[in-house]
PDB file of N, CA, C and O in Angstrom:
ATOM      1  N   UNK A   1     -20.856 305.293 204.498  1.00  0.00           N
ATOM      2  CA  UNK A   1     -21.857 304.600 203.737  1.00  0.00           C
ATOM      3  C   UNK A   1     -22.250 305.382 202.495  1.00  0.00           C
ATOM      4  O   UNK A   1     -22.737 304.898 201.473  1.00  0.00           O
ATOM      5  N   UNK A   2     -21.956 306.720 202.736  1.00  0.00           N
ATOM      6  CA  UNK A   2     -22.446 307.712 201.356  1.00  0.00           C
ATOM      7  C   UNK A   2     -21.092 307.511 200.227  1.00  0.00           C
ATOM      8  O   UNK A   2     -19.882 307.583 200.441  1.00  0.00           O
ATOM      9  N   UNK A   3     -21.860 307.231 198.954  1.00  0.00           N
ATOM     10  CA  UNK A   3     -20.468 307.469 198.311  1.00  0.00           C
ATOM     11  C   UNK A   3     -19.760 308.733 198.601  1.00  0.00           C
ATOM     12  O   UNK A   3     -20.248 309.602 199.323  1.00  0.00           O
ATOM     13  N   UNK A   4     -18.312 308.850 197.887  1.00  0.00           N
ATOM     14  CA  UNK A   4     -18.203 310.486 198.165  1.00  0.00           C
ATOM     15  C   UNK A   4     -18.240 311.071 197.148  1.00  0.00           C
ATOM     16  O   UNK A   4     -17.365 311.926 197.011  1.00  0.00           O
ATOM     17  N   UNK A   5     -19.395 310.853 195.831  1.00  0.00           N
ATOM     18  CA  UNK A   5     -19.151 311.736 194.355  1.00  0.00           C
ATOM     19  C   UNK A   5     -20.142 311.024 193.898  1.00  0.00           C
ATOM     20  O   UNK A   5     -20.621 310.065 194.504  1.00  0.00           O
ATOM     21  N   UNK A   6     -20.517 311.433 192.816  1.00  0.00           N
ATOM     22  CA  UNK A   6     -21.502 310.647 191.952  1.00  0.00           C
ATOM     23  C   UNK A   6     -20.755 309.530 190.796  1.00  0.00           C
ATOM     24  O   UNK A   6     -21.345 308.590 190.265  1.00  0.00           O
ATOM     25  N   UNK A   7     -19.297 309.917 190.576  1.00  0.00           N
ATOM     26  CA  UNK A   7     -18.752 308.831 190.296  1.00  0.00           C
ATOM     27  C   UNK A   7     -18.782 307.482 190.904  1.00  0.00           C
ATOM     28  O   UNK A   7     -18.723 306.457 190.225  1.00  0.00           O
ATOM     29  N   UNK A   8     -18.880 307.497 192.279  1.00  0.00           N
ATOM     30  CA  UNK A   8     -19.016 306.027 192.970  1.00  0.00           C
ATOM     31  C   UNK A   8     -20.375 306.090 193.000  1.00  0.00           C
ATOM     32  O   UNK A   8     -20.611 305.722 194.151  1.00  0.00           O
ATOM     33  N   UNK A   9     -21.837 306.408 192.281  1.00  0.00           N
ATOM     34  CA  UNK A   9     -22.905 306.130 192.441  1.00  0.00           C
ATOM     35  C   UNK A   9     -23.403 304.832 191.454  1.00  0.00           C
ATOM     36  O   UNK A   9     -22.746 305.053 190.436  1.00  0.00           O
ATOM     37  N   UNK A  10     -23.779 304.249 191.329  1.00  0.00           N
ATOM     38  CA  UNK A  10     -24.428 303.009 190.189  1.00  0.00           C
ATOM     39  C   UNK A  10     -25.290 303.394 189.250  1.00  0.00           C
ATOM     40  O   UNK A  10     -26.398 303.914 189.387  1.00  0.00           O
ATOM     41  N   UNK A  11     -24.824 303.163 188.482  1.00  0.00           N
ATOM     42  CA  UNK A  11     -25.697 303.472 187.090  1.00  0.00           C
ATOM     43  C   UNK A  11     -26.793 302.800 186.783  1.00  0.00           C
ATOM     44  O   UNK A  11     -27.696 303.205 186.050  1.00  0.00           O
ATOM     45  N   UNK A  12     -26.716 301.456 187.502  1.00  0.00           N
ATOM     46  CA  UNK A  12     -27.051 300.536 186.922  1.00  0.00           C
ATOM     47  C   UNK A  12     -27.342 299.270 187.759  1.00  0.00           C
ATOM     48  O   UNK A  12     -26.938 299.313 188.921  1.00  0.00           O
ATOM     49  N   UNK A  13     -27.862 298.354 187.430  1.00  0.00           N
ATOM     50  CA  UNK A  13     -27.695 296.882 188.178  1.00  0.00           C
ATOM     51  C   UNK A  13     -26.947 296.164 187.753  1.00  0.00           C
ATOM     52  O   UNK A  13     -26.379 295.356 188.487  1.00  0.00           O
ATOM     53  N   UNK A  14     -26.638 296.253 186.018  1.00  0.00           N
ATOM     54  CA  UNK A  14     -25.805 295.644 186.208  1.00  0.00           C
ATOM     55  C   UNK A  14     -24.316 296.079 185.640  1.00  0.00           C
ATOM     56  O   UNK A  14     -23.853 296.712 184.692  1.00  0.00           O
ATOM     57  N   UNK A  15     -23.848 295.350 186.803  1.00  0.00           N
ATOM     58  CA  UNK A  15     -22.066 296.524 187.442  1.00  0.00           C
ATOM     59  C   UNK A  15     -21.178 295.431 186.931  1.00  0.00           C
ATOM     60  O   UNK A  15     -20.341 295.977 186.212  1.00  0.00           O
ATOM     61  N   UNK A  16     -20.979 294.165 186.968  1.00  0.00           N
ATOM     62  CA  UNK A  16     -19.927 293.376 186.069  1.00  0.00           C
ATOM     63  C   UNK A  16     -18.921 293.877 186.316  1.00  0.00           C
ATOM     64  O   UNK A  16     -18.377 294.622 185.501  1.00  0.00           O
ATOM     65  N   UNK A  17     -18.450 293.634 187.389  1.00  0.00           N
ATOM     66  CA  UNK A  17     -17.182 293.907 188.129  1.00  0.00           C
ATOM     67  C   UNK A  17     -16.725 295.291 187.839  1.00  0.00           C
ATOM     68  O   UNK A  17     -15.542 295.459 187.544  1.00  0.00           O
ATOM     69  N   UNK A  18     -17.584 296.353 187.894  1.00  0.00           N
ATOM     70  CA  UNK A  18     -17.145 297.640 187.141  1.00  0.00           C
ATOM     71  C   UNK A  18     -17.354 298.587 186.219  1.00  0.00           C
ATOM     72  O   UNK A  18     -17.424 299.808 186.086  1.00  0.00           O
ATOM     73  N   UNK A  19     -17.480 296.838 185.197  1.00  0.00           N
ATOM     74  CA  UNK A  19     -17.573 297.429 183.685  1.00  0.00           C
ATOM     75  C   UNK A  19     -18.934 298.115 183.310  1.00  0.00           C
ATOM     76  O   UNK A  19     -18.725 299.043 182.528  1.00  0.00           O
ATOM     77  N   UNK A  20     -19.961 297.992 183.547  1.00  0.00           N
ATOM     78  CA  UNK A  20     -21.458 298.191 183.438  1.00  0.00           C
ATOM     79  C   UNK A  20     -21.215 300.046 183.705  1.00  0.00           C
ATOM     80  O   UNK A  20     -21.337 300.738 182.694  1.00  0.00           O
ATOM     81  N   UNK A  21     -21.036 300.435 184.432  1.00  0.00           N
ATOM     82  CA  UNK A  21     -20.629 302.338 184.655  1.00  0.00           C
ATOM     83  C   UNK A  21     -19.992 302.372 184.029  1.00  0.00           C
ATOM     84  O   UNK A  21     -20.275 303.269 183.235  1.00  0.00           O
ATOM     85  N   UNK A  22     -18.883 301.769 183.719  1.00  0.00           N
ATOM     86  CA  UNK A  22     -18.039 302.523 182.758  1.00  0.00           C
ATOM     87  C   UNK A  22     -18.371 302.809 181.171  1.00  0.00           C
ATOM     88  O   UNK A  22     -18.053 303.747 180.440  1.00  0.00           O
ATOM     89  N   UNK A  23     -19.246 301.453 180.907  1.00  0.00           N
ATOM     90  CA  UNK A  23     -19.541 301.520 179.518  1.00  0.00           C
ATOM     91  C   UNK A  23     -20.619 302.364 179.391  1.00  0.00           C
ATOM     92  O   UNK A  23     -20.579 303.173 178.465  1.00  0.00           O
ATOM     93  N   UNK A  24     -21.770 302.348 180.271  1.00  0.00           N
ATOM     94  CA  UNK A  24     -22.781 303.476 180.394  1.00  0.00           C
ATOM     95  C   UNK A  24     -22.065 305.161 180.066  1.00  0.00           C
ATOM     96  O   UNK A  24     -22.385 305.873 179.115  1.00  0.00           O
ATOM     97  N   UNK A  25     -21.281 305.425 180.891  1.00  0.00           N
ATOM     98  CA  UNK A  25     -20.371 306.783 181.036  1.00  0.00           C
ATOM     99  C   UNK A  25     -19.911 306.425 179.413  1.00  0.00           C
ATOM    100  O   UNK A  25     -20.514 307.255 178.732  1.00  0.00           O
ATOM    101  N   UNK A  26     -19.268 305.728 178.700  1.00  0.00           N
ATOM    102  CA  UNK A  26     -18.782 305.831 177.413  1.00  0.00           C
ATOM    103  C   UNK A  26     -19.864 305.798 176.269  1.00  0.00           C
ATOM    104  O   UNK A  26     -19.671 306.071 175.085  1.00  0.00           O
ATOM    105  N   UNK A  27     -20.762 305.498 176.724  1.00  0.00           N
ATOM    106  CA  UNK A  27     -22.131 305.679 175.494  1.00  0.00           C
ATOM    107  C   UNK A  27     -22.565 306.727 175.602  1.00  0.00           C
ATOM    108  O   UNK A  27     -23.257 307.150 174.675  1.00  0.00           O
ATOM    109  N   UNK A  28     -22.286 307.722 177.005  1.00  0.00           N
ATOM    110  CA  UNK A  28     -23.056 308.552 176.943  1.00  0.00           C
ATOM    111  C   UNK A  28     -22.355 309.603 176.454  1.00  0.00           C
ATOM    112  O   UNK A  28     -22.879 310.464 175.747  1.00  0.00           O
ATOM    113  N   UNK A  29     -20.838 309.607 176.874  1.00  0.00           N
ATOM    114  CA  UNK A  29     -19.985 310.111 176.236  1.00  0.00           C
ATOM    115  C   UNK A  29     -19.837 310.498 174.787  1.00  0.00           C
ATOM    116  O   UNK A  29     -19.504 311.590 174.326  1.00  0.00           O
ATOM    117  N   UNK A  30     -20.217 309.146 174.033  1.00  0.00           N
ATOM    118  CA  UNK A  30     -20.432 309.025 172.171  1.00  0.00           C
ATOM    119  C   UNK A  30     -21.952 309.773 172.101  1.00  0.00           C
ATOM    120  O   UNK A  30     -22.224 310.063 170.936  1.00  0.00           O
ATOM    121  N   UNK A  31     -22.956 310.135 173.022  1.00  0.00           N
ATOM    122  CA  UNK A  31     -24.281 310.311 172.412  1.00  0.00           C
ATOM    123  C   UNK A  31     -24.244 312.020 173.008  1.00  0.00           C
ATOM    124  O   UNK A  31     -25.219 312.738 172.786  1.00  0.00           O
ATOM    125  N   UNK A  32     -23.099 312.528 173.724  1.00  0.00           N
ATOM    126  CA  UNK A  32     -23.123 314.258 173.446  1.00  0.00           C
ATOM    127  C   UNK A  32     -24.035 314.144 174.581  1.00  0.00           C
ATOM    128  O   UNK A  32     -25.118 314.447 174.079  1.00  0.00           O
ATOM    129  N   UNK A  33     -24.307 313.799 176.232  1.00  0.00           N
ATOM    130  CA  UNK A  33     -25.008 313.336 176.874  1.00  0.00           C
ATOM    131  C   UNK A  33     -23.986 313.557 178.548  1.00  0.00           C
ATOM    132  O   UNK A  33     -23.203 312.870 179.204  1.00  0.00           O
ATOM    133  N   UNK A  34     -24.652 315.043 178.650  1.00  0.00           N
ATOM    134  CA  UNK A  34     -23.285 315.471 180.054  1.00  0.00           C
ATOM    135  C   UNK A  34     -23.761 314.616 180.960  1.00  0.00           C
ATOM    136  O   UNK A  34     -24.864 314.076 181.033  1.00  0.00           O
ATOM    137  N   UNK A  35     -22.548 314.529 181.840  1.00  0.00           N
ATOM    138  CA  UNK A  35     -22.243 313.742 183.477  1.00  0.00           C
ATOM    139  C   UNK A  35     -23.174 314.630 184.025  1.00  0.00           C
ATOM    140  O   UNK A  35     -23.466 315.748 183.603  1.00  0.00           O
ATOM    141  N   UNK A  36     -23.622 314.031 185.015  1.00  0.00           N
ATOM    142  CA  UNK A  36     -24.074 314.259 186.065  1.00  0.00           C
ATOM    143  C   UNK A  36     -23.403 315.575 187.022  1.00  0.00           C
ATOM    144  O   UNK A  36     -24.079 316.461 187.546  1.00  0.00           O
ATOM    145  N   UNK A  37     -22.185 315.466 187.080  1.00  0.00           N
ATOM    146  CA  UNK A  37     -21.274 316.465 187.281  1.00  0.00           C
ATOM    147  C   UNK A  37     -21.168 317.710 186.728  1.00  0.00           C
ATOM    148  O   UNK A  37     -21.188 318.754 187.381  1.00  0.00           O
ATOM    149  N   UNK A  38     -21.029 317.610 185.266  1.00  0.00           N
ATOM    150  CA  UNK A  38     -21.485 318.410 184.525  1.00  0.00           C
ATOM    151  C   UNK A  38     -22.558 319.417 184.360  1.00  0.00           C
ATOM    152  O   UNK A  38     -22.496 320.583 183.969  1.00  0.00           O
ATOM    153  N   UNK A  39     -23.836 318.492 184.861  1.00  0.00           N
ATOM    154  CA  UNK A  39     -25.502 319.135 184.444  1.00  0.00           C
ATOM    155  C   UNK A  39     -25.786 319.868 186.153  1.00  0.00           C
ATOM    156  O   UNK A  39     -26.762 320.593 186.349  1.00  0.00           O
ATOM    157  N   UNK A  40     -24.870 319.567 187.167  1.00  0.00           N
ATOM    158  CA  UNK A  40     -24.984 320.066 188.239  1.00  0.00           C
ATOM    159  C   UNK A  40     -24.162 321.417 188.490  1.00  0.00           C
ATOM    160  O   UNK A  40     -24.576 322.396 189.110  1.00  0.00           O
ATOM    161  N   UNK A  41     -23.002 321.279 187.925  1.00  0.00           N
ATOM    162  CA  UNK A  41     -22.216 322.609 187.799  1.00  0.00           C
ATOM    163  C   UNK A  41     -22.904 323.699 186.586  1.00  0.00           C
ATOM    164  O   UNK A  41     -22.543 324.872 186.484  1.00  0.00           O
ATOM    165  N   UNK A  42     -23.877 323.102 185.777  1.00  0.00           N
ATOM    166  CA  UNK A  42     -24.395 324.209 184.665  1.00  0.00           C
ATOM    167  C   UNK A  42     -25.542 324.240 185.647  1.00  0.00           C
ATOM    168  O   UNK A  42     -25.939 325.404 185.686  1.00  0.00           O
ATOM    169  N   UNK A  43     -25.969 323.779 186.135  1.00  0.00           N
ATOM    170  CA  UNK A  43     -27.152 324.250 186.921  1.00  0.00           C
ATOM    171  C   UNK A  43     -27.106 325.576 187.986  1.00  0.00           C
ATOM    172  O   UNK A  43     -27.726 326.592 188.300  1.00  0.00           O
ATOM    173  N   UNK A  44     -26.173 324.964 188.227  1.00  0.00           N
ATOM    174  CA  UNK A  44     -25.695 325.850 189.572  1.00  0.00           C
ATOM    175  C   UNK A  44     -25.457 326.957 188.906  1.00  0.00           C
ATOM    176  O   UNK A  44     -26.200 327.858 189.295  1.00  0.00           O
ATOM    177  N   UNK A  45     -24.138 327.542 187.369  1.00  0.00           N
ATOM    178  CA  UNK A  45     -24.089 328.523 186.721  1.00  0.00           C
ATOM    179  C   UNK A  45     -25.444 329.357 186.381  1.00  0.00           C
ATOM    180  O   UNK A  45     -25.271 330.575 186.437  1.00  0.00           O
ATOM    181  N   UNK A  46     -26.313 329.081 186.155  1.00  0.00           N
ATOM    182  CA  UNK A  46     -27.364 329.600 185.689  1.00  0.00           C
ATOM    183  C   UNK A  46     -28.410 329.786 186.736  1.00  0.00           C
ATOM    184  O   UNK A  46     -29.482 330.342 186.493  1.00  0.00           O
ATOM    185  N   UNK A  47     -28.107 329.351 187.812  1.00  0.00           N
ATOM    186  CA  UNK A  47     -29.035 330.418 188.888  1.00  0.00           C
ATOM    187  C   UNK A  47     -30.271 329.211 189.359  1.00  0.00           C
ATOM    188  O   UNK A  47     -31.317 329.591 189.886  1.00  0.00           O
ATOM    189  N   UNK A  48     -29.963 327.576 189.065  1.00  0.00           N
ATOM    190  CA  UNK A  48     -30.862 326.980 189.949  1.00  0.00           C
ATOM    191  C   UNK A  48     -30.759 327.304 191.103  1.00  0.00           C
ATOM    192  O   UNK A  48     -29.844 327.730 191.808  1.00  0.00           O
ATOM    193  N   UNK A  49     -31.964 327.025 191.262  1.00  0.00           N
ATOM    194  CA  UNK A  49     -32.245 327.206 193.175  1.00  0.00           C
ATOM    195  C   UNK A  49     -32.202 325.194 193.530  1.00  0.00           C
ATOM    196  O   UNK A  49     -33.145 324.518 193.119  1.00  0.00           O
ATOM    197  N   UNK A  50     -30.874 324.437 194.390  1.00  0.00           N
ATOM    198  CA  UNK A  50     -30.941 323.745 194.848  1.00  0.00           C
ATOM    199  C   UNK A  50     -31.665 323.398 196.443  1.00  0.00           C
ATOM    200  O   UNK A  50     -30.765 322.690 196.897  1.00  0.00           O
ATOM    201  N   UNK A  51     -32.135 323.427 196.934  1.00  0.00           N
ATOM    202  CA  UNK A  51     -32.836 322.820 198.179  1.00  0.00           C
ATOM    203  C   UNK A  51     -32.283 321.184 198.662  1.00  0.00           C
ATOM    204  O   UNK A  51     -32.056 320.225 197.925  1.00  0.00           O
ATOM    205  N   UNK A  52     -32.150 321.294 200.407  1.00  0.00           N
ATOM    206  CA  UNK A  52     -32.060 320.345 200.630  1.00  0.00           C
ATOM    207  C   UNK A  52     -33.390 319.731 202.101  1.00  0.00           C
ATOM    208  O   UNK A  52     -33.094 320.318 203.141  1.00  0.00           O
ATOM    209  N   UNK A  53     -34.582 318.810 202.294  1.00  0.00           N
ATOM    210  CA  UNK A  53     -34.776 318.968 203.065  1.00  0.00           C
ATOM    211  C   UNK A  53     -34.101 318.191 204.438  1.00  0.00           C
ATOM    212  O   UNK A  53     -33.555 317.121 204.706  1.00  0.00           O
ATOM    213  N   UNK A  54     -34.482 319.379 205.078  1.00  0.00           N
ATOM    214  CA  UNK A  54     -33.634 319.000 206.829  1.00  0.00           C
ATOM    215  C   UNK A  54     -34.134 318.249 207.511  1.00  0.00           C
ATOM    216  O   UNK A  54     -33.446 317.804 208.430  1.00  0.00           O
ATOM    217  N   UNK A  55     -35.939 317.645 207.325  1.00  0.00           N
ATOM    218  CA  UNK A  55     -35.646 316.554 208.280  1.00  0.00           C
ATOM    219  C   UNK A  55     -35.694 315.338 207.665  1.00  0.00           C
ATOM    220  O   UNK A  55     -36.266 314.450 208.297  1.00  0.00           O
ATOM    221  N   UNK A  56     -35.240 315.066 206.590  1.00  0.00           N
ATOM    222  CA  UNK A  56     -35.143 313.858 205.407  1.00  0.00           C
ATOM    223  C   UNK A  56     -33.537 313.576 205.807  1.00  0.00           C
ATOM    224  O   UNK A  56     -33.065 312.582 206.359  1.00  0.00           O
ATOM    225  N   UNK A  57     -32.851 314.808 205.332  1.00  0.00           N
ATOM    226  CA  UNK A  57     -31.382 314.807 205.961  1.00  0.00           C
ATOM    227  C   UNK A  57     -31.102 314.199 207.850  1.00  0.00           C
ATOM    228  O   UNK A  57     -30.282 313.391 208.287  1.00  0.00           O
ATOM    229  N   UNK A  58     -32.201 315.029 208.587  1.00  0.00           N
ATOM    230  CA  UNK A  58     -31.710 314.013 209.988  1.00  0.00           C
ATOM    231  C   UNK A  58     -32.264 312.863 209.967  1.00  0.00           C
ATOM    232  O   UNK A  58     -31.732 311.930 210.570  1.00  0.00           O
ATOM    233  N   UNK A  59     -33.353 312.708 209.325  1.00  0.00           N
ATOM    234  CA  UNK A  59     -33.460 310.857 209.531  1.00  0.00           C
ATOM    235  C   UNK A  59     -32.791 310.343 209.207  1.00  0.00           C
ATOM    236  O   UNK A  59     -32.278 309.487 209.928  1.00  0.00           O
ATOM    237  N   UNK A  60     -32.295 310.590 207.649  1.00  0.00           N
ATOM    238  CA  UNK A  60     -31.461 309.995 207.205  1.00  0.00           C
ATOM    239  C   UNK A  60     -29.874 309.885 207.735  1.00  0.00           C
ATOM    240  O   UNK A  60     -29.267 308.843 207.491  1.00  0.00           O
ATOM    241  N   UNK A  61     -29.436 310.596 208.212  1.00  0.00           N
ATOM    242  CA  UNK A  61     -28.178 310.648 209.417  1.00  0.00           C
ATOM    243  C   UNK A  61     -27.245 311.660 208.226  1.00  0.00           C
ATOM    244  O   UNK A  61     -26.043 311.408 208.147  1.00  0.00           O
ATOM    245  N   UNK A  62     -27.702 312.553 207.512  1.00  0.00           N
ATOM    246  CA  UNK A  62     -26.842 313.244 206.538  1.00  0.00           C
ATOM    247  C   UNK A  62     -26.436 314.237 207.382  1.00  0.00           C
ATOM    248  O   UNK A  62     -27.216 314.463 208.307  1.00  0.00           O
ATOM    249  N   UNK A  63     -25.426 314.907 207.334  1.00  0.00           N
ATOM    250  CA  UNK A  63     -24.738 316.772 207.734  1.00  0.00           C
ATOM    251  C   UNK A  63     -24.422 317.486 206.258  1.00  0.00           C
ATOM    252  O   UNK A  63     -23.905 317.348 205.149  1.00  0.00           O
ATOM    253  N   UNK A  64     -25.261 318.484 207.285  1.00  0.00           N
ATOM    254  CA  UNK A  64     -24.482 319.778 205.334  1.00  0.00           C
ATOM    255  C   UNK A  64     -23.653 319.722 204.792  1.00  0.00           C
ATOM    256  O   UNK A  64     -23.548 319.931 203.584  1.00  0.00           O
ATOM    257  N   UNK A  65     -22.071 319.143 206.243  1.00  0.00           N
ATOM    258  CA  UNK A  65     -21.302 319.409 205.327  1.00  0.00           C
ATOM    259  C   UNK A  65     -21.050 317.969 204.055  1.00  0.00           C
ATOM    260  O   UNK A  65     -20.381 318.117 203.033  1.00  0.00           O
ATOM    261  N   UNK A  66     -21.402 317.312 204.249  1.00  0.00           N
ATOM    262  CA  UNK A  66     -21.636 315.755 203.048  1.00  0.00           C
ATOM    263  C   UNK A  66     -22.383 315.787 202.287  1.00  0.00           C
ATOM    264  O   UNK A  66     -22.727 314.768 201.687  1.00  0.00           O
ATOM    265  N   UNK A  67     -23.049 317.345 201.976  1.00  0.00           N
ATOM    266  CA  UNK A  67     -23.945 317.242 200.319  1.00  0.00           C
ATOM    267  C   UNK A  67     -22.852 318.487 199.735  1.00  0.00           C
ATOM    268  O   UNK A  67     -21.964 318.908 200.476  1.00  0.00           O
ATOM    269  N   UNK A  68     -23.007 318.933 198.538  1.00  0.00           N
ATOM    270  CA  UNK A  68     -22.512 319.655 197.675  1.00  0.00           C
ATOM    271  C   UNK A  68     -22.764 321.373 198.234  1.00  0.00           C
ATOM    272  O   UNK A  68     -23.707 321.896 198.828  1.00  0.00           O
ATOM    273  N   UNK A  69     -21.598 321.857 197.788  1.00  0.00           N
ATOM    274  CA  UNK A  69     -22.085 323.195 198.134  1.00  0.00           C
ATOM    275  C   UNK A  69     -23.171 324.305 197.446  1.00  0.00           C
ATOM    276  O   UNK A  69     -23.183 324.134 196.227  1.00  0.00           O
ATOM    277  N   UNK A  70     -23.815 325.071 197.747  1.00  0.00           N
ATOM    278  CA  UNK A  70     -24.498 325.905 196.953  1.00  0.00           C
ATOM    279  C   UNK A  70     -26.175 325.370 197.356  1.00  0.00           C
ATOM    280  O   UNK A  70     -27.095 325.736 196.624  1.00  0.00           O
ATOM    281  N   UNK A  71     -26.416 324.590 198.430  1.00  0.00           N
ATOM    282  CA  UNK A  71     -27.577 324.113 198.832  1.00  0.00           C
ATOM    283  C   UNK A  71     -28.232 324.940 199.601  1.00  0.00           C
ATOM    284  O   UNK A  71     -27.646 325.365 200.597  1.00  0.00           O
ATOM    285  N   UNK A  72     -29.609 325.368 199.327  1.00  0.00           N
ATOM    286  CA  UNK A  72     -30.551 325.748 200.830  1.00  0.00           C
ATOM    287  C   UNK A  72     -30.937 324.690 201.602  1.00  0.00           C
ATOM    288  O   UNK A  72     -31.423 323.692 201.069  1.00  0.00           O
ATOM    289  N   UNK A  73     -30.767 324.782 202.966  1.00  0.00           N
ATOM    290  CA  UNK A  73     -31.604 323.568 203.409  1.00  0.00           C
ATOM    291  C   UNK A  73     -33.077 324.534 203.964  1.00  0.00           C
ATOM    292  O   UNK A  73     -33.228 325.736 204.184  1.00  0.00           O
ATOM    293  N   UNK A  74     -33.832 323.567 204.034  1.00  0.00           N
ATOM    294  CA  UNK A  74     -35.293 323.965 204.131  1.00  0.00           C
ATOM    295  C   UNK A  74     -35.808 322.707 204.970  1.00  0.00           C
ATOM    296  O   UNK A  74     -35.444 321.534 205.041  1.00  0.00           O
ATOM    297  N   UNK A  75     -37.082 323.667 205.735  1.00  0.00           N
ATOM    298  CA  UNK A  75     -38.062 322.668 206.213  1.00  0.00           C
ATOM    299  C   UNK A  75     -38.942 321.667 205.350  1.00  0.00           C
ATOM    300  O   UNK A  75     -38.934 321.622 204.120  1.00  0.00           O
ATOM    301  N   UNK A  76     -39.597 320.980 206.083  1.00  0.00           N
ATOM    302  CA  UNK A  76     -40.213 319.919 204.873  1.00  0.00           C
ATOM    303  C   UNK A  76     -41.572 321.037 204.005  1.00  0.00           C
ATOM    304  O   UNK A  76     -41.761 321.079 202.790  1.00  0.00           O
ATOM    305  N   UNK A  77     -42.159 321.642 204.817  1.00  0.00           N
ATOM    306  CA  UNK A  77     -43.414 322.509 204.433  1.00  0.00           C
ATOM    307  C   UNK A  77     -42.869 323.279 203.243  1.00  0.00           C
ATOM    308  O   UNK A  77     -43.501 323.302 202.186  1.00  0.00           O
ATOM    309  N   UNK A  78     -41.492 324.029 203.418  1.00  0.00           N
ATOM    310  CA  UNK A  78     -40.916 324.890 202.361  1.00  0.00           C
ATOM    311  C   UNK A  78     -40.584 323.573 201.061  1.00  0.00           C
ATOM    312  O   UNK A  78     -41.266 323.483 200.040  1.00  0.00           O
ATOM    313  N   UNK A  79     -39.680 322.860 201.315  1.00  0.00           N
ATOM    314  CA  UNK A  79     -39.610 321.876 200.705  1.00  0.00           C
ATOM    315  C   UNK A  79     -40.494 321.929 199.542  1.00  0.00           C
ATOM    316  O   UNK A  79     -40.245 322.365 198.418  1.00  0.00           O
ATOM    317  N   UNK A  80     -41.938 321.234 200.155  1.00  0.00           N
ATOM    318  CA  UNK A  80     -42.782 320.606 199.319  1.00  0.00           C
ATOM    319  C   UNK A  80     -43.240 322.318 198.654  1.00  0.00           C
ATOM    320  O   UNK A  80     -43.373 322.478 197.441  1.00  0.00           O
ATOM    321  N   UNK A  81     -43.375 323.119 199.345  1.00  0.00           N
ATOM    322  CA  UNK A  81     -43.984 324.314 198.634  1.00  0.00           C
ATOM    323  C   UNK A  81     -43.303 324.668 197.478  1.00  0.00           C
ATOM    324  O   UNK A  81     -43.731 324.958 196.361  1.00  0.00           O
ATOM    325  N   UNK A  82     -42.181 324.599 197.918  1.00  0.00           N
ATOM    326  CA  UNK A  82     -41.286 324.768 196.056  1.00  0.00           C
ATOM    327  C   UNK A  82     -41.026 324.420 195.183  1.00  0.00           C
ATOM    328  O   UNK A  82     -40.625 324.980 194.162  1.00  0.00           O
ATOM    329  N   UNK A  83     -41.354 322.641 195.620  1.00  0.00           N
ATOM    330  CA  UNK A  83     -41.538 321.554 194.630  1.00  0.00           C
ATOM    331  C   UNK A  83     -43.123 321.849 193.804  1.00  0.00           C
ATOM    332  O   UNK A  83     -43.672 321.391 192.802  1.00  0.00           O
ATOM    333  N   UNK A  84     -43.351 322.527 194.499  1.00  0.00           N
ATOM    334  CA  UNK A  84     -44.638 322.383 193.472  1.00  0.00           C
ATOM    335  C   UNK A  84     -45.039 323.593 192.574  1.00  0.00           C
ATOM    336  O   UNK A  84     -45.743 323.559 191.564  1.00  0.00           O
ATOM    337  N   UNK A  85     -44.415 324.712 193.183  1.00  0.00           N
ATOM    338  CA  UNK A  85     -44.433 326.038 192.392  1.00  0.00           C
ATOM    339  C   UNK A  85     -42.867 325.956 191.542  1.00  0.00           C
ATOM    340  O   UNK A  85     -42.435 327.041 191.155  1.00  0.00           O
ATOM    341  N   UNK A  86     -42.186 324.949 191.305  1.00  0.00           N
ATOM    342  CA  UNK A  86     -40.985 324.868 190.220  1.00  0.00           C
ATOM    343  C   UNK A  86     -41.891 324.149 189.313  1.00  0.00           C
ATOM    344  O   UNK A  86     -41.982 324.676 188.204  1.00  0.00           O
ATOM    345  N   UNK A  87     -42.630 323.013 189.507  1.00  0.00           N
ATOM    346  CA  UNK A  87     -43.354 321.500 188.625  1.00  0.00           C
ATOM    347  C   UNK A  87     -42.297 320.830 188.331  1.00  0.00           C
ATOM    348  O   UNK A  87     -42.445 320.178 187.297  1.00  0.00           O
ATOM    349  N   UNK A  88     -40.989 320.695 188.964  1.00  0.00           N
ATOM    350  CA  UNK A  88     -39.777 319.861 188.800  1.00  0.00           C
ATOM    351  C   UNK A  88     -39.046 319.696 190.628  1.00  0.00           C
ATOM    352  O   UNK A  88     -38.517 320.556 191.333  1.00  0.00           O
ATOM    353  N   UNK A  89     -39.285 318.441 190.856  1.00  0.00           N
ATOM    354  CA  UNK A  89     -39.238 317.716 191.679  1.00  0.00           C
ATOM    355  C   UNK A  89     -38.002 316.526 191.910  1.00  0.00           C
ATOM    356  O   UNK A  89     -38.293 315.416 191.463  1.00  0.00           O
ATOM    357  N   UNK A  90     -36.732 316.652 192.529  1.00  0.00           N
ATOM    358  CA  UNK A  90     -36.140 315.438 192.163  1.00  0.00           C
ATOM    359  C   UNK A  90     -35.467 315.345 193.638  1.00  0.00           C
ATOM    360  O   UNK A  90     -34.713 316.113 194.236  1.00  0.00           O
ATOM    361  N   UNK A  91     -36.083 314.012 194.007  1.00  0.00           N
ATOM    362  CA  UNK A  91     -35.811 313.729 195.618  1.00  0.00           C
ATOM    363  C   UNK A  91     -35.167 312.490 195.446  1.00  0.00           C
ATOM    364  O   UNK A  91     -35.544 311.504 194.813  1.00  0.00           O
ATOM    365  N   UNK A  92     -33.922 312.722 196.237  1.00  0.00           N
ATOM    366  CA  UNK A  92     -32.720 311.545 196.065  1.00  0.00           C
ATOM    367  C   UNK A  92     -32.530 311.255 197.715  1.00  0.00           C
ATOM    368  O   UNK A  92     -31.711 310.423 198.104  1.00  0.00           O
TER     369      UNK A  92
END
């Protein structure tokens, strides 16, 4: 049920047999505007601290090994504690 990349993720609503991601990915392409892929591998270079929480992951039916590598997983208490001493928050 998980895609397996952020390439199979939706950009958008509207998908038009396809075309809707692709043309998104090509505007963003013309506007100097990195992938997703991209802004995650420079992240990671430069020493973000990624977090994953663990019991968001078991409700949700996720395993470590089906997120990206280079993750902490954390309790929810740690979780929220770091979300708030970063002031950048992004829960997917």
């Amino acid at each position: 049920m998980m895609p397996s990349g952020s390439q199979q993720l939706g950009l958008s609503k509207m998908n038009f047999a396809g075309m809707g991601p692709r043309m998104m990915r090509r505007v963003m392409r013309q506007q100097n505007v990195m992938s997703l892929e991209d802004l995650m591998a420079s992240a990671q270079e430069q020493g973000v601290k990624m977090i994953a929480c663990k019991m968001s992951m078991d409700f949700l039916g996720f395993h470590e090994d089906e997120l990206i590598d280079g993750l902490d997983f954390v309790g929810v208490a740690t979780y929220l504690a770091e979300a708030d001493k970063a002031n950048v928050n992004l829960f997917i």
